[in-house]
Every structure is written in C-alpha cells, then in structure tokens.
N, C-alpha and C positions, 0 to 999 in steps of 0.2 A: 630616559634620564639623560642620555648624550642632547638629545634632541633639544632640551630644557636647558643643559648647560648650554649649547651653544646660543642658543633665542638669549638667552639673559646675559651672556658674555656681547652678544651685539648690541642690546640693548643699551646694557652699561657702558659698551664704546660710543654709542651715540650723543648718550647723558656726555660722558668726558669731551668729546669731541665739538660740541658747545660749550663745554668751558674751554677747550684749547681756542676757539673763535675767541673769546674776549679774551685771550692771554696775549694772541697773536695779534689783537686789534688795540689794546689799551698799553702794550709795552712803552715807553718811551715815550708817552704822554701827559704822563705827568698823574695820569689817574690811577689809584688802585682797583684789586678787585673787586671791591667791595660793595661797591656800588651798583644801584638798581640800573639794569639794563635801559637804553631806551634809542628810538628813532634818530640816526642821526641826519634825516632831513627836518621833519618836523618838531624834536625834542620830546615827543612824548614818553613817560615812564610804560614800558610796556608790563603787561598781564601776564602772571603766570603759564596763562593759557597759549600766551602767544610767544610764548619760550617752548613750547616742546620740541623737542627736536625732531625735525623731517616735517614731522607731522602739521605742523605750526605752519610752512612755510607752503605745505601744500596746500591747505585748506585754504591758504590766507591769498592763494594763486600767485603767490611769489612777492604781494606789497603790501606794505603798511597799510594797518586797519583807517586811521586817523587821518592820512593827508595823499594813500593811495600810489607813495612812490616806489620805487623798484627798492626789494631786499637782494643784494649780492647773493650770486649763487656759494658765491664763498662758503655759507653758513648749513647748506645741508651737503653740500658736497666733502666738506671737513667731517663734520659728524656721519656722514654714510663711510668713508673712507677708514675712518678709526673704528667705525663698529665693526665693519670689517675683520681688520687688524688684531681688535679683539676677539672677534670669531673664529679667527685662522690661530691664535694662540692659544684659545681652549681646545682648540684641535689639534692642536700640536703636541700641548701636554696633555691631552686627555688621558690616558693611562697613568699619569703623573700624579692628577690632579682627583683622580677618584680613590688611588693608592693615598696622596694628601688626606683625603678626608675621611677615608675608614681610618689610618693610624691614630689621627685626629692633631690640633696645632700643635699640644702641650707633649706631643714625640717628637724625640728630635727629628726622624726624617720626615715628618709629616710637617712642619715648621722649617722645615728645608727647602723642599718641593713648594710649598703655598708659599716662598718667599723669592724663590727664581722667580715664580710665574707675577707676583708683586711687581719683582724689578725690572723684568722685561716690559709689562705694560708703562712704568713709567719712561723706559727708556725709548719707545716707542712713541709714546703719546709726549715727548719733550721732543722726537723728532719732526712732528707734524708741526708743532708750534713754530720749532723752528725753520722746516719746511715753507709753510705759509708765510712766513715772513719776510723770509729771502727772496720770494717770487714775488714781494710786493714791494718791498725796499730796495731788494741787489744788497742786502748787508746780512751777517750772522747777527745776532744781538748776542753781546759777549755772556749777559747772565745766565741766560736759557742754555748757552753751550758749555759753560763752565759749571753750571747744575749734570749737564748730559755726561760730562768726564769724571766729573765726581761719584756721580750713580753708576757711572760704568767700571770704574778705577775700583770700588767697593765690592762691584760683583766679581771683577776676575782675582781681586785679594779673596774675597769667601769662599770660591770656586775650589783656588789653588789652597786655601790653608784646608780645607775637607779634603782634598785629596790625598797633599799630604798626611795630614794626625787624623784621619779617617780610614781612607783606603790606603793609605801605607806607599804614596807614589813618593819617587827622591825631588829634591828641589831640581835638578837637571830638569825631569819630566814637566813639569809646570812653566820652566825659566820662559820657553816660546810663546807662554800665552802674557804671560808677566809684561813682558817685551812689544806684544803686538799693538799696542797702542803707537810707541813710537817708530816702529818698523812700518807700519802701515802709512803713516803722517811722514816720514821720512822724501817719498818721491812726491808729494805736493808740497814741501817745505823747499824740496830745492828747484821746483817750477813757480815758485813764487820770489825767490831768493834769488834765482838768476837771470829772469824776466823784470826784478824790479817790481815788482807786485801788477804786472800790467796780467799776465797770463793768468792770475790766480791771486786772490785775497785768503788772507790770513785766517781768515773765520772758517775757511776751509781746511785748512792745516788743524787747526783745533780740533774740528767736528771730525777730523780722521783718526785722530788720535784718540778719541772716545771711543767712536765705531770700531778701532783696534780692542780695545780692551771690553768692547759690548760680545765679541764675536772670539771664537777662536781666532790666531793668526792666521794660518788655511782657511778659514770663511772668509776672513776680513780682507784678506788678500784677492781673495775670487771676486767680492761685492767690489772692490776699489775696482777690478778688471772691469766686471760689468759696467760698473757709472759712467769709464772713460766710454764705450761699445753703447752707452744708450744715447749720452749726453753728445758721441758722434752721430748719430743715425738722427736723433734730435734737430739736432745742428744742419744739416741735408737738410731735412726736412723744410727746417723755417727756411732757409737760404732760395728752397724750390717755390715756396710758395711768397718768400717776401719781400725776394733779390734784389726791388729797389727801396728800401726801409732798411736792411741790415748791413752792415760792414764792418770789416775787422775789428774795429774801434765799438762796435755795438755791445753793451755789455750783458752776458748772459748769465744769471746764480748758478753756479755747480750744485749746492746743496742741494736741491730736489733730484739731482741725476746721483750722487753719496745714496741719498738717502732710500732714492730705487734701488740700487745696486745692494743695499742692504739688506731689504726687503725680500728681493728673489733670491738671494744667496740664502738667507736664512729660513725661510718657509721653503722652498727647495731645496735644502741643505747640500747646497752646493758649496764643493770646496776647488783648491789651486789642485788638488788630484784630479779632480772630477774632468778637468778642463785637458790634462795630459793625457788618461784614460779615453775622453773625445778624440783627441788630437793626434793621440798615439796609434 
C-alpha cells in the first residue's frame, strides 16, 4: 500500500509538473491556459501522446517529432523534480494520510489532514513555477507570488484557529507563527531597502513572506539561513568556474536558493534549534 501511494503520488507530480511547464512558459504572454500545446519552433499542435510526461521526451530522444528540433530540458526536469516533491510529501504524511483515509473526508480530522496535505502540494507546486521562472527571467511574477501568500496566509490562519477552538492552545502560543511571514521577510525587506533594490528585488521580500507563513517561524527561519549558505556556496561556485563572465553587477534570482532552503528545511525538519543544538 505505501509502495502504491508513493508510485502515484510521483506520478501525479509529474502529471502537475507539466502543467507547471506551461504555467512558467505562457505567463506574461499574453496566452492563457487553455490552449492546445504545441512546438514552438515548428508551430505544430502536439499529440496527446507526445504530452506524457518524462515519457514523451524520452521516447521522442529529446526533439520534436515534426521538424526534429531540440525540446528544453526544462520540461522533464520540472516534472521529475515535482514528482519527486510529491513523493517526499506522501512520505512525509504517510501516517497522516492513511489515518486521512480510514477516518474517511466527511470527519472532521480526516478532512483535516487530506487538506494540509492539498495545501502543501499546492504551495509547493506554485514554488517550482515560480522557481522556473525566475531562473529564466531574473523576475518574481507578482501573481504566482501573491497566489503563494494567499495559500500560505490561509494555512497558518487554519493551523492556528484548530489549535486554538480545537486543541485548547491561548492566542500567545500560535502569535509566533501568525507573525512569521513578516519576521522572516523582515531581513530581505531591509537588504533591499538599504541597498536601493540593487542587492535584492522585491519579489523576494514577498516570496519570504509567504514561506514564513508556509512554515513554522523556527523552520522558516532555518530555510531563510540555509538559502543565504546555498546561494553562497552557489555563488563560489559559478565565480570558479566563470570569473570572466560574472561580476558584481551580474544578476543572479535568489528565488531558487528561498526556495532550496525551503525544501531541506522542511523535509528534513530542520529548525533555528536544530542549527544551536549543531553549534552548541
């Protein structure tokens, strides 16, 4: 049964993870989603067949059937990465999520549990979008982020009202998670604020502010540590291998190092204790 959920929890990331490719590809173009995929060297409407995800791209040895040009790897490395994503959160809640389904939706805790595990896939699967897009543009897109705070601003309100008129906690106990949206956004609000937006754009202030409110304060704090710790080791890295293409002035998206820090914070459930307990 584990084994079942987790094949189909990957599965179904992959399925979303092609739709996050044309979320992250049609933004801002003026096209909706609605429309039938297709080539955009040659303009062809593509085949169901040649939508599958992974599958599609391997069979098809990476190019268009039609006119034989190169498909981005973009397109199964997004969908392997989310099904992933998805397989590491059916593993996460597994005990959750099998407790979910014996109580069954129409209990309340069983309509509880299957709706964390709802909110977290979407809050997830709006980070990749928005991920991909920042490493393609250098920009947040303001609607994808202001969806991501919305859906995160909802869960730690639902979080905090079960705590309190459920398990009996005072508003004290809950205020620090209430709060971590802007506590967290706070130290890149004032690295952009005092840099003049050169050090740090705005759509990253935003997207921390979410990721506060996605995470406890203690997670969210740990993840924001980690992003700076990746997005330096990052930063080495390209400077080693690219030292004369890069410079001060070279502009590199933070979102994708947020949105690592995120990642290993939370599937590792590492917290700002975790790091004192190491350190200590």
């Amino acid at each position: 049964m584990e084994a079942l959920i987790g094949l189909f929890s990957f599965i179904l990331g992959t399925v979303v993870g092609s739709f996050l490719n044309v979320v992250s590809l049609r933004h801002n173009t003026g096209r909706g989603l609605s429309g039938r995929s297709f080539c955009f060297t040659c303009g062809k409407t593509l085949s169901w067949y040649e939508l599958i995800p992974v599958f599609s791209f391997l069979f098809q040895k990476g190019r268009c059937r039609a006119c034989e040009s190169a498909i981005s790897w973009q397109y199964p490395t997004v969908e392997v990465i989310t099904g992933i994503l998805f397989f590491a959160l059916s593993q996460k809640f597994l005990d959750f999520f099998m407790l979910g389904a014996i109580v069954g939706v129409g209990n309340f805790y069983g309509a509880m549990i299957l709706s964390a595990m709802v909110i977290y896939a979407v809050l997830f699967g709006l980070l990749i979008a928005i991920g991909v897009y920042d490493l393609k543009h250098k920009i947040i897109p303001n609607k994808l982020v202001y969806i991501f705070i919305l859906v995160a601003f909802i869960r730690v309100v639902g979080v905090s009202f079960i705590n309190i008129f459920v398990l009996g906690d005072t508003l004290i106990s809950v205020l620090p998670n209430l709060l971590s949206g802007p506590i967290v956004a706070l130290p890149l609000f004032l690295i952009w604020f005092l840099s003049n937006g050169r050090a740090m754009g705005f759509g990253d202030v935003k997207l921390a502010l979410g990721l506060g409110w996605m995470m406890s304060l203690w997670g969210a704090l740990a993840a924001l540590m980690i992003s700076f710790w990746v997005g330096g080791i990052v930063g080495i890295i390209l400077l080693f291998l690219f030292s004369k293409k890069i410079t001060m002035k070279t502009e590199v998206p933070f979102a994708p190092f947020l949105i690592s820090g995120t990642i290993i914070a939370f599937f590792f459930n590492i917290n700002i204790f975790s790091f004192l307990e190491f350190f200590g």
